[in-house]
Each structure stands twice: as structure tokens, then as C-alpha cells.
VOMARRO-569702 format. One line per field, with one value per residue: residue number from 1; residue in three letters; chain; x, y, z of N, C-alpha, C in turn. Coordinates in steps of 0.001 Angstrom, whole numbers, plus 500000, padded with zeros to 6 digits. Layout:
# residues N
n	c(NUM,...)
res	c(ALA,...)
chain	c(A,...)
n_X	c(X,...)
n_Y	c(Y,...)
n_Z	c(Z,...)
ca_X	c(X,...)
ca_Y	c(Y,...)
ca_Z	c(Z,...)
c_X	c(X,...)
c_Y	c(Y,...)
c_Z	c(Z,...)
END
This chain:
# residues 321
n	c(1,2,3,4,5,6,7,8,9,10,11,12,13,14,15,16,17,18,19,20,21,22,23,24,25,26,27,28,29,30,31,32,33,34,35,36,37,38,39,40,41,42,43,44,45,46,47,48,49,50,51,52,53,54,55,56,57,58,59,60,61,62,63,64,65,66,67,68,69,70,71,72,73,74,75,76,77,78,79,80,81,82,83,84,85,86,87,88,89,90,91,92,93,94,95,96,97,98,99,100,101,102,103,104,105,106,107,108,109,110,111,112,113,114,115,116,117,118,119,120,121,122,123,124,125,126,127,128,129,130,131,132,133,134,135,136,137,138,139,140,141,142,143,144,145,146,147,148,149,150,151,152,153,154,155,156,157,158,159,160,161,162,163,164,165,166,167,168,169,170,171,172,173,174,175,176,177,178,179,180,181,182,183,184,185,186,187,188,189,190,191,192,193,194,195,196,197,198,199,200,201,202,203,204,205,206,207,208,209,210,211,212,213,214,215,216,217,218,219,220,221,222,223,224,225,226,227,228,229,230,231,232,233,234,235,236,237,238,239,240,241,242,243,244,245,246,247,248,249,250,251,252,253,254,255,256,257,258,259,260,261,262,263,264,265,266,267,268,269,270,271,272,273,274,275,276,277,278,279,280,281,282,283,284,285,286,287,288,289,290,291,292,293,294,295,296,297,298,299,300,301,302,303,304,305,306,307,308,309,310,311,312,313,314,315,316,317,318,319,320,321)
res	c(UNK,UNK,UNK,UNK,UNK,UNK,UNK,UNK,UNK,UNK,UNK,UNK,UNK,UNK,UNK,UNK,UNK,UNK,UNK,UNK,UNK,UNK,UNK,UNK,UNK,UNK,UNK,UNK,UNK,UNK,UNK,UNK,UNK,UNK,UNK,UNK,UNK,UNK,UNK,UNK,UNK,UNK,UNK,UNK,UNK,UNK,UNK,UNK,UNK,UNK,UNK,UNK,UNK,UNK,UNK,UNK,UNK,UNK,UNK,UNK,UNK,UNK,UNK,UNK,UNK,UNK,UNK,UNK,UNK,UNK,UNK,UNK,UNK,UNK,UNK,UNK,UNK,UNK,UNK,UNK,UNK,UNK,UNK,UNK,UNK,UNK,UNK,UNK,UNK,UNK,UNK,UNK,UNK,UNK,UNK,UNK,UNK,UNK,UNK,UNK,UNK,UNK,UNK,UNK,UNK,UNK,UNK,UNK,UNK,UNK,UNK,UNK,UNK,UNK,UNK,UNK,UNK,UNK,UNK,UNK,UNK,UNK,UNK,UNK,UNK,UNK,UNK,UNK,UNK,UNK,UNK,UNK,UNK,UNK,UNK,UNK,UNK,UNK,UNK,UNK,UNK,UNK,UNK,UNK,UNK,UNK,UNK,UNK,UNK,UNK,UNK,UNK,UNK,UNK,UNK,UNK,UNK,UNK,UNK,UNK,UNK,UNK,UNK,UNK,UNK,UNK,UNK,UNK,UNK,UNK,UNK,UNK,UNK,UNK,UNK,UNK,UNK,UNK,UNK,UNK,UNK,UNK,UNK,UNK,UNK,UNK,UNK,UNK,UNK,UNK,UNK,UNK,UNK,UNK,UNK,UNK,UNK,UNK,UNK,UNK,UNK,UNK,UNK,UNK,UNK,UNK,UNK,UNK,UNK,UNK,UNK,UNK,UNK,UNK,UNK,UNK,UNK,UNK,UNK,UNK,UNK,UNK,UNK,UNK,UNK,UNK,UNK,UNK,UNK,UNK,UNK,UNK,UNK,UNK,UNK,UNK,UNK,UNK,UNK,UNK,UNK,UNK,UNK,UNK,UNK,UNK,UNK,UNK,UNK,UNK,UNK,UNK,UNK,UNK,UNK,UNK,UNK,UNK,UNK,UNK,UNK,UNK,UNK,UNK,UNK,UNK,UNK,UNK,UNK,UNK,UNK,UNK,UNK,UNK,UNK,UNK,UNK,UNK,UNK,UNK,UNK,UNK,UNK,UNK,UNK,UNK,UNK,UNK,UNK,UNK,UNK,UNK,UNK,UNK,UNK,UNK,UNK,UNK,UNK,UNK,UNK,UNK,UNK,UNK,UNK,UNK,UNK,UNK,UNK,UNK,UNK,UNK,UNK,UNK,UNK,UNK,UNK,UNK,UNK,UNK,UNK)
chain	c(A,A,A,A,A,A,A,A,A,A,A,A,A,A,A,A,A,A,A,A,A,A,A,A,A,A,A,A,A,A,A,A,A,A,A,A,A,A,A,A,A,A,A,A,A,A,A,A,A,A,A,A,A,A,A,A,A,A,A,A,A,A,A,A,A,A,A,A,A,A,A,A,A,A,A,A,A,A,A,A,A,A,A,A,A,A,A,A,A,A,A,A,A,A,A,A,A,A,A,A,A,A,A,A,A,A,A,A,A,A,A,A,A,A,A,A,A,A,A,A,A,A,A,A,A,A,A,A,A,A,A,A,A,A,A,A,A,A,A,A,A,A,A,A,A,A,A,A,A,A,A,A,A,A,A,A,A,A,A,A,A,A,A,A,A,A,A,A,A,A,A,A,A,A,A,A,A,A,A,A,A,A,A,A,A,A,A,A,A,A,A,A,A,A,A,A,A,A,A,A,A,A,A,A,A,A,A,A,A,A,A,A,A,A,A,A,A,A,A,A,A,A,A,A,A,A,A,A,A,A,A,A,A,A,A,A,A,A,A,A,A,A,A,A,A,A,A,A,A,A,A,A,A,A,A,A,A,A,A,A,A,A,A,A,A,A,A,A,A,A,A,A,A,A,A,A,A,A,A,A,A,A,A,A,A,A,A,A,A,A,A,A,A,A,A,A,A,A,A,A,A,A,A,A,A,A,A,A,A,A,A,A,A,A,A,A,A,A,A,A,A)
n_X	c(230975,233210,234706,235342,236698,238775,240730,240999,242491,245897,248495,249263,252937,254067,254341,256029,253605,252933,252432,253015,252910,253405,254423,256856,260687,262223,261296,259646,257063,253741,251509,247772,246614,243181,240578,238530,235617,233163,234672,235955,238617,242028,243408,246151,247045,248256,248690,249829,248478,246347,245699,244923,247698,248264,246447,244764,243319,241026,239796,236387,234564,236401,237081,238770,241978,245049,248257,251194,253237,256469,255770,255708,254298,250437,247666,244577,241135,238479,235248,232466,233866,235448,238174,241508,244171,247482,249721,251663,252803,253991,254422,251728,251642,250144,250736,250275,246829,245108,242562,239678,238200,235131,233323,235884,236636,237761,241324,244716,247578,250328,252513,255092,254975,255332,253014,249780,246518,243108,239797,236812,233615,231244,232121,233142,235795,238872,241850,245642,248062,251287,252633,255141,255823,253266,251356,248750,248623,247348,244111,241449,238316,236420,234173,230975,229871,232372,234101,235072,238685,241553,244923,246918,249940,251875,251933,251086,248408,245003,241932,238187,235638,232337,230359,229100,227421,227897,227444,229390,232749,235406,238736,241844,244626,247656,250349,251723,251307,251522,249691,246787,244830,242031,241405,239173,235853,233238,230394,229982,228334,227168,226219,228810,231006,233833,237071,239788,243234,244305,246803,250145,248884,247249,245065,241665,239419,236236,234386,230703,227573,225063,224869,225882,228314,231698,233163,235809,237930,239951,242383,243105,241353,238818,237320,235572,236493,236351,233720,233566,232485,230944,230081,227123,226330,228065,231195,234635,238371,241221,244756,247397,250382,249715,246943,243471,241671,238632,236096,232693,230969,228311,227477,229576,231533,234760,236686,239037,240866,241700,243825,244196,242107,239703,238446,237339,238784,238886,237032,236196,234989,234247,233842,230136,229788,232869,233992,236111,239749,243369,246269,249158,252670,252337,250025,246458,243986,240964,238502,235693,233068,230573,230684,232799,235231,238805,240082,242289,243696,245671,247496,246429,243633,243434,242213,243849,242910,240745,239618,238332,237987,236685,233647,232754,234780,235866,237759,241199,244544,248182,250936,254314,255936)
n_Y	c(994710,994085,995713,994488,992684,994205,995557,993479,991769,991289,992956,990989,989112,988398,985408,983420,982156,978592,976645,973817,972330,969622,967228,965449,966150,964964,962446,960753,959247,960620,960270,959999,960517,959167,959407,956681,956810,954988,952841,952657,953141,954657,954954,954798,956084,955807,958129,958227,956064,955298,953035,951591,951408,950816,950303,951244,950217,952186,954276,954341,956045,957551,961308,963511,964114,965399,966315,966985,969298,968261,965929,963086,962531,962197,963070,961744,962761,960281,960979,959753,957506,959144,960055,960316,959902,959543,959022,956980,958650,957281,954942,953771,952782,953131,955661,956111,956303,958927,959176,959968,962619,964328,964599,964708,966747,968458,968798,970770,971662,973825,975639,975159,972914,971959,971688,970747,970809,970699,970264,970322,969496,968860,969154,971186,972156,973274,971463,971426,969467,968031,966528,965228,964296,963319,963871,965665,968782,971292,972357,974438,975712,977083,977533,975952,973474,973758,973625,973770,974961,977526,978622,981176,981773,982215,981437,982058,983072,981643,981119,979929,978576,977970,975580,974384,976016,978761,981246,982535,983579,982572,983711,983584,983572,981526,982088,980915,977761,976589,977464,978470,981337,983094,985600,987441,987897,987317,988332,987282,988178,986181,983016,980969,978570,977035,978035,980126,980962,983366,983830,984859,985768,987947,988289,986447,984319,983572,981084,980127,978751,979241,980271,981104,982407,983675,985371,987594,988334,991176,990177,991328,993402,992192,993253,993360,992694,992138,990217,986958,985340,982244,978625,976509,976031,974312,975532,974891,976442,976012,977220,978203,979830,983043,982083,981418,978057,977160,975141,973577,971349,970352,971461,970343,971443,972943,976053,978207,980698,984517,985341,988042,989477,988105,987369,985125,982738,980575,977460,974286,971044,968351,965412,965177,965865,966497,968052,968482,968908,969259,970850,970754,971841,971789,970330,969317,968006,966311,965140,962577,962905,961555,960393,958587,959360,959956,963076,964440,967274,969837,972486,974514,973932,971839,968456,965522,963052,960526,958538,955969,955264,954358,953376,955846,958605,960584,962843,964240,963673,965411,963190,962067,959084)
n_Z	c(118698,116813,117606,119910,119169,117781,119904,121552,120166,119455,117181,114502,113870,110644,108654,106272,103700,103953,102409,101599,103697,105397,103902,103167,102370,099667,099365,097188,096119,095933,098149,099284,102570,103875,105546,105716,106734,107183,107396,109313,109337,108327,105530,102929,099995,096673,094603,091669,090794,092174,093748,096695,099086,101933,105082,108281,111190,113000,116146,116104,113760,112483,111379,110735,109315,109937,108416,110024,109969,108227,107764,108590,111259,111303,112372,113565,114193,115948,115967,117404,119072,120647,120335,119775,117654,116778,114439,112556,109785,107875,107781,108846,111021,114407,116430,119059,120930,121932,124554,126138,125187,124565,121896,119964,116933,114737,113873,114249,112542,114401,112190,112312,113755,115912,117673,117976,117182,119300,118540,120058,119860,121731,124459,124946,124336,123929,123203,123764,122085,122432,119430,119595,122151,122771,124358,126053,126310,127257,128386,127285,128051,125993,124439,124052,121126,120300,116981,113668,113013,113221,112563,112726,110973,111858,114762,116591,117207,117589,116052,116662,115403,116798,116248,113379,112144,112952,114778,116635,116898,118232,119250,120145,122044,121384,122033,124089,123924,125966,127869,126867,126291,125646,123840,122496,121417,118869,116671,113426,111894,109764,109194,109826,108571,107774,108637,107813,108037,105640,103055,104710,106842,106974,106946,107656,105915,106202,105975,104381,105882,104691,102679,099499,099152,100499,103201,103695,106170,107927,110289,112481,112909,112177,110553,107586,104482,101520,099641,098532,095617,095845,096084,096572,100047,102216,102119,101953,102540,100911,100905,098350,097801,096471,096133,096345,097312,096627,097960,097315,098230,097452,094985,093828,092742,092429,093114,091423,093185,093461,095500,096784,095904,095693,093294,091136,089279,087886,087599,088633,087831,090110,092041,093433,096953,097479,099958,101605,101248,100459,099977,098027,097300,093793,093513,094064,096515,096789,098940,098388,100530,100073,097295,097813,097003,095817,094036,092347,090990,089136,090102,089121,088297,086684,085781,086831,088236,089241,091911,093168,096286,098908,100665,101686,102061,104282,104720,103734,103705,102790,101824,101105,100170)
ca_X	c(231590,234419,235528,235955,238123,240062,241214,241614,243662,247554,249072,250400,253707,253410,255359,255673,252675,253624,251434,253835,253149,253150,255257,258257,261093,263347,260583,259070,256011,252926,250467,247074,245799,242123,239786,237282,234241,232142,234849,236941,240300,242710,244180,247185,246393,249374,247821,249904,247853,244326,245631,245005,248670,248188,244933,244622,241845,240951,238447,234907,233766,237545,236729,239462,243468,246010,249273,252011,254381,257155,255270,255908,253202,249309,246851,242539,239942,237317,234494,232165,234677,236338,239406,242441,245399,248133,249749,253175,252428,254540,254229,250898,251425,249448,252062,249405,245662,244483,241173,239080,237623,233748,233159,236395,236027,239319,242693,245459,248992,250796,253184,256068,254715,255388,251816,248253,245285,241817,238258,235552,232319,230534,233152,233519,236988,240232,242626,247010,249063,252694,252970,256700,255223,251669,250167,247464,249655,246232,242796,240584,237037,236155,232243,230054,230166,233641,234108,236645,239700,242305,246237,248096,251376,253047,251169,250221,246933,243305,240065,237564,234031,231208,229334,229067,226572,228304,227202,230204,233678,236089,239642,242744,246201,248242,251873,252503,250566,250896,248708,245859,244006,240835,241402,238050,234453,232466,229624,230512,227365,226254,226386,230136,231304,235433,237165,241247,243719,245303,248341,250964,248438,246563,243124,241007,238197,235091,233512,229425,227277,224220,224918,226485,229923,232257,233650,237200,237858,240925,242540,243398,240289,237352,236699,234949,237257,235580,232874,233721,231145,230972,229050,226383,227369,229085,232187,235993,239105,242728,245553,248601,250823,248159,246070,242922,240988,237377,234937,231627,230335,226724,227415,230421,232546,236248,237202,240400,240035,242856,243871,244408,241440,238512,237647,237132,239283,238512,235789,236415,233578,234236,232522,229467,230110,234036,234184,237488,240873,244550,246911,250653,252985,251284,248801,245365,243354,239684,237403,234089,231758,229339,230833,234443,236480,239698,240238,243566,243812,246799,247528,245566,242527,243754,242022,244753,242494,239429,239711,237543,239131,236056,232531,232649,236149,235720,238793,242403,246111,249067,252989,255342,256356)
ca_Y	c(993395,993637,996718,994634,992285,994926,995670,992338,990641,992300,993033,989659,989557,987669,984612,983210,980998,977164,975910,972386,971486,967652,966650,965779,966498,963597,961291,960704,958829,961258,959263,960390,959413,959385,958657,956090,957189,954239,951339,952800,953363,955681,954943,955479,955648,956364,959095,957766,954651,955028,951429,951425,950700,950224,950696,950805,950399,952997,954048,954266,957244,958926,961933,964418,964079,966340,965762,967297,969371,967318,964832,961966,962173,962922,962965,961452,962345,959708,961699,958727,956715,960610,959421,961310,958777,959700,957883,957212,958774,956205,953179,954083,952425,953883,955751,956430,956878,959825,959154,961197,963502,964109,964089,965855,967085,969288,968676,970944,971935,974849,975772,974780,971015,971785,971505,970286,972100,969696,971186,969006,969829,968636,969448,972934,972846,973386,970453,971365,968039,968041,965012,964679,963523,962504,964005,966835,969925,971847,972088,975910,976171,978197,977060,974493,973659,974226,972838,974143,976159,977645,979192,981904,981280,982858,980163,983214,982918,980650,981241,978748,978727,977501,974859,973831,977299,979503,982938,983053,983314,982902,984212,982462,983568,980457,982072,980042,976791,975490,978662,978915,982198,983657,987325,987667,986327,987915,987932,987917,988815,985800,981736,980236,976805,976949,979340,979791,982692,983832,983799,985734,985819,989217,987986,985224,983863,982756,980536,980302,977703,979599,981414,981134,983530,983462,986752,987983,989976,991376,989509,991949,994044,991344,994250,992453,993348,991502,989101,985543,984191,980845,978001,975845,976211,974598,975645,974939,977152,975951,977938,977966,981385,984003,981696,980184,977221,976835,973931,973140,969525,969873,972051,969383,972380,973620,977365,979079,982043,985441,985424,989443,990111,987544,987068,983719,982715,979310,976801,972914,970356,967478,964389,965682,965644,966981,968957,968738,968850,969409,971412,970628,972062,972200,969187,969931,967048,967058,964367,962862,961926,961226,959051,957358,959361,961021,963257,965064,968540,970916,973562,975720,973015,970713,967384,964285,961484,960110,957466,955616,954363,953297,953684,957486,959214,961942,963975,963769,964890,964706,962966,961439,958151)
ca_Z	c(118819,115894,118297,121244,118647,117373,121069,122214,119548,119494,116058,114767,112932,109436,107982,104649,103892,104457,101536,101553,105060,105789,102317,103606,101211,099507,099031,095315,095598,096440,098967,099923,103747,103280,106556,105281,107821,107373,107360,110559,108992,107516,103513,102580,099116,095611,093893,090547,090598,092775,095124,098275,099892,102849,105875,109518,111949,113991,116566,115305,112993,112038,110401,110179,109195,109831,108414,110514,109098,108362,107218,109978,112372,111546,113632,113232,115197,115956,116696,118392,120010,121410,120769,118763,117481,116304,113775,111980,108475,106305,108323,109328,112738,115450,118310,120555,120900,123498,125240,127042,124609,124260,120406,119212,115671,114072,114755,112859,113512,114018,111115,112539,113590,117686,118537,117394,118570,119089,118933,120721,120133,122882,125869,124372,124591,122933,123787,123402,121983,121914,119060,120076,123908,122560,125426,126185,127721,127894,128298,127279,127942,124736,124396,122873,119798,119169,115643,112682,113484,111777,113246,111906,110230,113096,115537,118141,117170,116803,115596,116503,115057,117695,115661,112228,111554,113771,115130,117216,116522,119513,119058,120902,122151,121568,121825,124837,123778,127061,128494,125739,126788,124827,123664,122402,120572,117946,115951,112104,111170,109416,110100,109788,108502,107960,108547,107687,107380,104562,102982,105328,107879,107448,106690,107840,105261,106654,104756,105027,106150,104536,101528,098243,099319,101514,103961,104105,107268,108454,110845,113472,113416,112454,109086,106414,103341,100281,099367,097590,095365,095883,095454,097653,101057,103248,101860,102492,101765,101695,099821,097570,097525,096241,095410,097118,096684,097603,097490,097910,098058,097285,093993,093364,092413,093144,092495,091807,093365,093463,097725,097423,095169,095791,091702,090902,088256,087362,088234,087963,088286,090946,092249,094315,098520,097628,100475,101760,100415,101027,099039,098664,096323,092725,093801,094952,096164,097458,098812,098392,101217,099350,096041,098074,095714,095977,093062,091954,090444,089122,091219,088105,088195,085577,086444,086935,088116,090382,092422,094191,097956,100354,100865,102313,101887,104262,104874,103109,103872,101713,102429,100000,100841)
c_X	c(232901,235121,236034,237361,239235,240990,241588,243084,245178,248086,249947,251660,253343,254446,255140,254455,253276,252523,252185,253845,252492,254014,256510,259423,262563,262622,259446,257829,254905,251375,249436,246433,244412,241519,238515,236172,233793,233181,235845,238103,240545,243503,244922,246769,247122,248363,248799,249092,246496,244638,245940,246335,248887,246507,245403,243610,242081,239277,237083,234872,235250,236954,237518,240662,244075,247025,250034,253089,255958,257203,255313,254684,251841,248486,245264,242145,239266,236177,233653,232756,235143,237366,239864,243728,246244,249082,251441,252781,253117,254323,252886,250183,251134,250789,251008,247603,245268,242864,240949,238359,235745,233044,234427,236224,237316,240145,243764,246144,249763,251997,254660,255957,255043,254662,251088,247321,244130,240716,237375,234218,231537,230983,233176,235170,238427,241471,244331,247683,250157,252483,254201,256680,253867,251059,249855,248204,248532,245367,242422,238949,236730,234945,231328,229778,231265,233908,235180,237508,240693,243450,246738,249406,252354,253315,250978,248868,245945,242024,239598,235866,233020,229904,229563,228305,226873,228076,228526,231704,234699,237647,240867,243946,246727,249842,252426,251752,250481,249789,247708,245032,243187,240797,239960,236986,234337,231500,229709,229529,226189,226589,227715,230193,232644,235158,239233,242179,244373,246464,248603,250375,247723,245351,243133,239631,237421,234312,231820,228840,225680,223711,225890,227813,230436,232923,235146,237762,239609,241119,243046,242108,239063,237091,236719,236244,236824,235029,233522,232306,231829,229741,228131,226718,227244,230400,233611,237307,240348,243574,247062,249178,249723,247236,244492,241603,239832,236153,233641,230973,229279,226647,228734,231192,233663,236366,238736,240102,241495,242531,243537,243601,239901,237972,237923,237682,239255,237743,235815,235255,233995,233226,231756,229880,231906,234055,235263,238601,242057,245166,248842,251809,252187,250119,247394,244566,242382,239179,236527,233067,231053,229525,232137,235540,237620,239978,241399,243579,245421,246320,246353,244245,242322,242963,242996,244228,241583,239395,238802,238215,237839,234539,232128,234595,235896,236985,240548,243311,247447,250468,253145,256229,257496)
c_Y	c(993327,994831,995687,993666,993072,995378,994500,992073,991921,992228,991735,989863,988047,987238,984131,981932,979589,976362,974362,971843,970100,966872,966565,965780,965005,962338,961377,960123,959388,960062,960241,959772,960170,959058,958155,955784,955844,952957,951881,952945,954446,954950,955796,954973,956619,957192,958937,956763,954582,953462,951959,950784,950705,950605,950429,951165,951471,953407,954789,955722,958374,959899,962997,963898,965526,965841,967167,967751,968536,965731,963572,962035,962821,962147,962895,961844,961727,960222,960577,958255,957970,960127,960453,960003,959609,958369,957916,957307,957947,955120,953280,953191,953610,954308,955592,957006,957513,959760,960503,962764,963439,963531,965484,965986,967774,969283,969548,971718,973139,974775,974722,973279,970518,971508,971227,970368,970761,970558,969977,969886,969802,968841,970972,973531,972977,972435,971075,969961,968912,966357,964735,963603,962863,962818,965192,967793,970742,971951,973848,975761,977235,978124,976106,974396,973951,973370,973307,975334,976104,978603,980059,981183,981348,982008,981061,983088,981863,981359,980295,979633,978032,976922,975090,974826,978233,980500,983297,982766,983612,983308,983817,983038,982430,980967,981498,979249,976276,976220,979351,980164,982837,985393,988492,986972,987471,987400,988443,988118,987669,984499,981473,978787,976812,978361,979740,981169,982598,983570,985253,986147,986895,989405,986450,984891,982726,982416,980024,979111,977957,980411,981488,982434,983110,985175,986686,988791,990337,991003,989819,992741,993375,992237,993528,993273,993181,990424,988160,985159,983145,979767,976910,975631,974780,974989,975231,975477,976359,977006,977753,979149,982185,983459,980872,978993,976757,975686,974103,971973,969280,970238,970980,970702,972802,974845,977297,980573,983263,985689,987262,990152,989585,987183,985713,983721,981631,977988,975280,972002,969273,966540,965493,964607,966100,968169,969382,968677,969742,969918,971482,970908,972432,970881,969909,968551,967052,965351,964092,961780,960927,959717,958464,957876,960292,961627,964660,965892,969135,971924,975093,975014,972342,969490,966357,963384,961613,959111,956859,954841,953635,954160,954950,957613,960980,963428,963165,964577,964021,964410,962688,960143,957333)
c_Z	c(118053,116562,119099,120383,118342,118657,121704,121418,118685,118175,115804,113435,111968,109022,106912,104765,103516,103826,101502,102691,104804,104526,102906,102458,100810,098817,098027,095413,096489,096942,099599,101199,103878,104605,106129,106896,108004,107810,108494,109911,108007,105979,103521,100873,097583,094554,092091,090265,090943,093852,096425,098779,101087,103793,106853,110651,112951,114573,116307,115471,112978,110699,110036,110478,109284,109700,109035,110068,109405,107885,108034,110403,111343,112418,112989,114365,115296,117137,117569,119050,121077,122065,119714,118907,116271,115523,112493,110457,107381,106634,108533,110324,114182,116304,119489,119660,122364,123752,126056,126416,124448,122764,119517,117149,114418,114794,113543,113799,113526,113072,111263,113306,115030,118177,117699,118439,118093,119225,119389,120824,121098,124370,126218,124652,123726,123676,122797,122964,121761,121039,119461,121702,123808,123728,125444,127074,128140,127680,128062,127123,127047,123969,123538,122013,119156,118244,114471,113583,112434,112606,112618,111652,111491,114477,116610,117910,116853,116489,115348,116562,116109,117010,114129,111128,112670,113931,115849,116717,118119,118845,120295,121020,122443,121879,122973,124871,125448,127973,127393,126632,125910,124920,123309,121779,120008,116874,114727,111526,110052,109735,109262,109591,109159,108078,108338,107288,106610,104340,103989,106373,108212,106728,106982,106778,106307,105472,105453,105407,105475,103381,100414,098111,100683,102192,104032,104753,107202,109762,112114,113620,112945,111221,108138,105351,102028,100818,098088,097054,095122,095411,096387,098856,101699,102374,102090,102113,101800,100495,099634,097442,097321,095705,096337,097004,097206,097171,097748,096957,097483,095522,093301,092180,092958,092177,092625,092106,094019,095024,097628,096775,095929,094686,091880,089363,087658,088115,087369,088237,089188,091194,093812,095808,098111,098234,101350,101188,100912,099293,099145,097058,094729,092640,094945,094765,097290,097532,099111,099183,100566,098171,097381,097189,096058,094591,093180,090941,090567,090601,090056,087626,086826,085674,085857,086779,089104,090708,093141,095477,098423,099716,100637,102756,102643,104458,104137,103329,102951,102094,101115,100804,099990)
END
């Protein structure tokens, strides 16, 4: 199986990692948009202060943000309603909401902020946006359960996981977004949560859904390279230059962890359910299902502050407004 990957998927070339995407540059006051699950809306929410400045309704059960590099546009999914709205990241006036989705689930953009890829669980498919046109350039049957994904730097490539405990990993030629074609699948050997590539694009970490580590393959031939210990799974990775940062919610822990090694170099405590989080410049900020909290870390796991926003705070992306 990691043969037929190494034959499918074509040598990709490697760009600098784009740890500052969605921050747009000029603008001083760092704003977190938070999707409060339970009360329908997105928070925009001053990470000097913890106030809520501004909210806006959206349709029932938003659970993931993507901010757009550039910082202008991100994009919610509302998985019940199976809707995707895009949304003006400073004003945080709606442009458009796209219907017609089953229960999409991850939305995230390629580097350069031309496209935003959708996963829909229940459709099994991989949905193209142009945000500049707000509309769906294409549809990929890529199988049920499609659930996290994750783009190379380069934006030729996807890897989408098939469910939330994934045996399968599908593999994606995006270099002409409007013609998504599937290069190959594979079985990584053990169940999949996230999954995200590396700095510079020549490894993908899978993170587990079953096991206290996470896998670091190589990203052209599927070859395990090192084991992450980690901590209660589900896991989630994002990263900063060589650096990468892994959570898990249940253990209410954040690592620092060396990108080109795998050691774990420092271990911060968090509110329990902090299982997502966005990383932008030397800000790292994670939040928590579970408590409503957004909480703000150095880029070397300093702790800043803990906020409480809403009920259930489940996903967060970062601008400057």
C-alpha cells in the first residue's frame, strides 16, 4: 500500500513554511475568531483584553474557521445546517453562505489564499471554493467519511483522512484546483485523527485517534520516519518554523515539540477539551470545547491569558484588526 503511494504521488517541490497565514500585516490589534458551537456564531474576540468585540449568527452547529491568508476572508463550516459561509474577517459581515453540502466538516486554504478545499463527511466529497467568486469550482468523490485535511505549501497536493479514526488515507493532486484528481489511498497502519505536513513540505504528521503518539511519514513515499510521544489522543498539530505544536484536549496539554527531530521539548498545561489552535507569528492560541476558553501562549509556551468567550469554543483562527 505505501508502494502504490510512493508511485502515485510525483515529487513535490518545497516552499518556505507560511506559519503567519491569515494575519494580515499593518494592523496592531491581535483578534481571535472563535466558533461558539452551541450559541451559532463566530467571536471576534481582542486577545489583549478577553471582550468579545463583536458576534455573528450563523447556520446551526459552526464548527471549524479558516482564516484565509491575507487575513480578509475566512471561511465556517456549519456541519448540521451543511452550509459553508464565508465571512468578511474584520467586519465580520457574512459575503455569502454556500448550500448544498451534506455535513461538511474542514475547510482550509491553500498557502497562497486562491482556493479553500471542503471535506464533507457524509457526501464523501472534496468540495473546490474560489473565495474571490464564492462559488464551488469542483466537486471529488474521495469516500465517506472525509474529515481533516491538510495541503502542502506548494498547494499541488491533499491528504484527506476518511473519518475521525481513519484507516484510510486518500492522497489528492490539487495543482489544477479546478480538476481535483486522487493519486492514491493508503493504509497508515494505525487509526488517524489530523493530519498536516510539515514545515517545507517533506513530511506529513499523522496524528492518532488511538494512542498516546503521533506518526511522521514522508510525504512522497507514505515511510514512517519517527514516533511523537504525545498525549491522550485525539491529537492536533499546527507549526511555527522548526517547531511543532501538538495538543490533546482530554490530557489538557500543549507540547513543544523539535519539527526535524520529534523530542518533545516542553509541555504546558491548558484548560481541558483544548483541542484546537492556530499559530501566527510568536502567538499560539488553542481552544476549549469543553470549558469556552480561549487561551494564549508564547510561541515557547509561556502562558499570556485564558479567556472565557461562550459556552463551547470549538475552533479558533487568528487576524489583526
Amino acid at each position: 500500500m505505501i508502494a502504490e503511494l510512493a508511485i502515485s504521488v510525483a515529487l513535490m517541490q518545497s516552499s518556505p513554511d507560511k506559519t503567519s497565514a491569515g494575519v494580515e500585516p499593518g494592523r496592531t490589534r491581535p483578534v481571535a475568531l472563535v466558533t461558539a458551537e452551541s450559541e451559532n456564531a463566530l467571536l471576534a474576540v481582542s486577545l489583549r483584553s478577553g471582550r468579545v468585540l463583536q458576534r455573528v449568527s450563523l447556520p446551526s452547529d459552526p464548527e471549524n474557521v479558516d482564516v484565509v491568508p491575507g487575513g480578509r476572508t475566512a471561511v465556517v463550516v456549519s456541519a448540521r445546517a451543511g452550509k459553508v459561509s464565508l465571512i468578511d474577517s474584520l467586519s465580520l459581515r457574512v459575503l455569502k453562505t454556500i448550500p448544498g453540502f451534506r455535513a461538511p466538516h474542514i475547510a482550509t486554504s491553500s498557502g497562497d489564499g486562491r482556493w479553500v478545499y471542503v471535506t464533507d463527511d457524509r457526501s464523501g466529497e472534496l468540495s473546490v471554493i474560489n473565495p474571490r467568486s464564492a462559488q464551488i469550482v469542483a466537486r471529488l468523490y474521495v469516500g465517506i467519511g472525509a474529515h481533516h485535511l491538510t495541503v502542502s505549501q506548494d498547494g499541488r497536493r491533499l491528504w484527506i483522512a476518511l473519518g475521525e479514526r481513519a484507516s484510510t488515507i486518500v492522497v489528492v493532486d490539487v495543482a489544477h484546483p479546478e480538476r481535483p484528481r486522487i493519486l492514491g489511498r493508503f493504509n497508515p497502519g494505525f487509526l488517524v485523527h489530523d493530519l498536516a505536513f510539515g514545515p517545507h513540505g517533506k513530511t506529513v504528521w499523522l496524528t492518532s485517534a488511538s494512542t498516546r503518539s503521533l506518526a511522521v511519514v514522508d510525504s512522497r513515499s507514505g515511510r514512517s520516519l519517527f514516533i511523537v510521544q504525545a498525549g491522550a489522543p485525539p491529537q492536533h498539530v499546527a507549526f511555527r518554523g522548526r517547531f511543532a505544536y501538538v495538543t490533546s484536549g482530554y490530557d489538557g496539554t500543549l507540547e513543544l515539540v523539535d519539527a526535524r527531530s520529534g523530542h518533545v521539548l516542553q509541555t504546558a498545561t491548558v484548560p481541558i477539551g483544548s483541542f484546537n489552535l492556530a499559530v501566527a507569528g510568536r502567538r499560539v492560541v488553542i481552544s476549549s470545547l469543553l470549558e469556552g476558553t480561549i487561551t494564549e501562549l508564547s510561541h515557547r509556551l509561556r502562558l499570556r491569558a485564558t479567556y472565557h468567550v461562550a459556552p463551547a469554543a470549538r475552533d479558533v483562527g487568528l487576524v489583526r484588526w
